[in-house]
C-alpha positions as CSV (number, residue, x, y, z in Angstrom):
1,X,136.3,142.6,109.2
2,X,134.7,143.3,112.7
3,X,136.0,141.3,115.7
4,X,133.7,139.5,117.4
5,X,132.7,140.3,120.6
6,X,133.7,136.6,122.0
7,X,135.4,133.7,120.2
8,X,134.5,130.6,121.7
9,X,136.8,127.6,121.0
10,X,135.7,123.6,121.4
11,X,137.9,121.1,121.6
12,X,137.8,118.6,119.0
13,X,140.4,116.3,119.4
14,X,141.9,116.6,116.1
15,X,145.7,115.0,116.0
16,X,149.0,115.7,113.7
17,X,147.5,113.4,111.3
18,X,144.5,115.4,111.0
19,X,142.2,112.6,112.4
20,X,139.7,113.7,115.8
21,X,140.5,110.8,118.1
22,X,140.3,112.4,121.4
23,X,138.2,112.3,124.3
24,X,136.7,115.8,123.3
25,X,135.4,114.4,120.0
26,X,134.3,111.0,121.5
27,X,132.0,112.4,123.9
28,X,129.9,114.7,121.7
29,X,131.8,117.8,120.9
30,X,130.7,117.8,117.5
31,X,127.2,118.3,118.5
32,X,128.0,120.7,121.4
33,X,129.3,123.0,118.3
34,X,126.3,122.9,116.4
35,X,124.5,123.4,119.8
36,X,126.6,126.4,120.9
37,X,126.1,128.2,117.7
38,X,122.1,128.0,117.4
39,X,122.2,129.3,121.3
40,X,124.7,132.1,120.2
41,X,122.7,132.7,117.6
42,X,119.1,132.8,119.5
43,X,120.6,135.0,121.9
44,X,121.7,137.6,119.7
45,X,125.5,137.1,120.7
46,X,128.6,138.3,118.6
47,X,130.5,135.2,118.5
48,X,132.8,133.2,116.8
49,X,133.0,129.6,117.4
50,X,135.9,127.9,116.7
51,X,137.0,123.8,116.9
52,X,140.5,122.6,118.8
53,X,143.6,120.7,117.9
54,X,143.6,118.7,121.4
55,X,144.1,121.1,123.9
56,X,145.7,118.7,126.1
57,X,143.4,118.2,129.1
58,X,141.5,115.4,127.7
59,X,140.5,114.3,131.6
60,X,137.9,117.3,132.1
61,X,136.6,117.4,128.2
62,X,134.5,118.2,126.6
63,X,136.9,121.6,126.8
64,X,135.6,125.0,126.0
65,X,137.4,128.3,125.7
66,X,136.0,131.7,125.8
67,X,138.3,134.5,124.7
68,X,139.1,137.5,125.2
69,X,137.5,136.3,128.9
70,X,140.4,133.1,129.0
71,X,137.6,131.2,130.7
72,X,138.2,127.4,130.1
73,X,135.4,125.3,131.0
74,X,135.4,121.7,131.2
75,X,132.6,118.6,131.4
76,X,130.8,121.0,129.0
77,X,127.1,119.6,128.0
78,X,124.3,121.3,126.6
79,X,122.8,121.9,129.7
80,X,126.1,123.5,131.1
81,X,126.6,125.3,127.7
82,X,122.9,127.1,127.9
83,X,124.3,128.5,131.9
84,X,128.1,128.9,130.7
85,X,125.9,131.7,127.9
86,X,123.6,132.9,130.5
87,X,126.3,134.0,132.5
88,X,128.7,135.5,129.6
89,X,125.6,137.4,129.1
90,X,125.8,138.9,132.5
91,X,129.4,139.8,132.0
92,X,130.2,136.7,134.7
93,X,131.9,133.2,134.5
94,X,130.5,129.8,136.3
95,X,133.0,129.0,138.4
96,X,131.8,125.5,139.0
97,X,132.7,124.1,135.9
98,X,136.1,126.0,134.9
99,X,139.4,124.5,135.2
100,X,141.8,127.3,135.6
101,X,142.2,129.6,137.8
């Protein structure tokens, strides 16, 4: 198998019982996926998208990770998701809406 050239992981909130209960999930992750993957997609990128266990910073979700970058974004959208891309693309990170530093 090929690695990807970037796996992207979204937080969806899913507990030790298995259920997605989480902030993540309750304010639209699920879509965000199926959003992030048609852009990937479009734009030709070699990705992997992934969804989260909580990854416990529920007050800046939705949370998305980009590895190998370690870029951890937060308050993702659509809107933020189509820059967060634009910039991979340009081998740069936006560092308005990440949450580590």
């Amino acid at each position: 198998m090929k690695k990807p050239d970037y796996h992207i992981l979204v937080c969806n909130s899913f507990r030790m019982a298995g259920d997605a209960q989480g902030y993540c999930n309750k304010s639209g992750a699920v879509d965000l996926i199926q959003y992030l993957m048609e852009e990937c997609d479009d734009r030709g990128l070699d990705v992997t998208v992934s969804t989260t266990g909580c990854l416990n910073v529920c007050s800046q979700g939705p949370i998305m990770v980009i590895h190998p970058n370690n870029l951890w974004y937060g308050g993702v959208t659509e809107e933020r998701i189509d820059e967060i891309l634009d910039a991979l693309e340009e081998g740069e990170a936006v560092e308005d809406y990440l949450i580590t530093d």
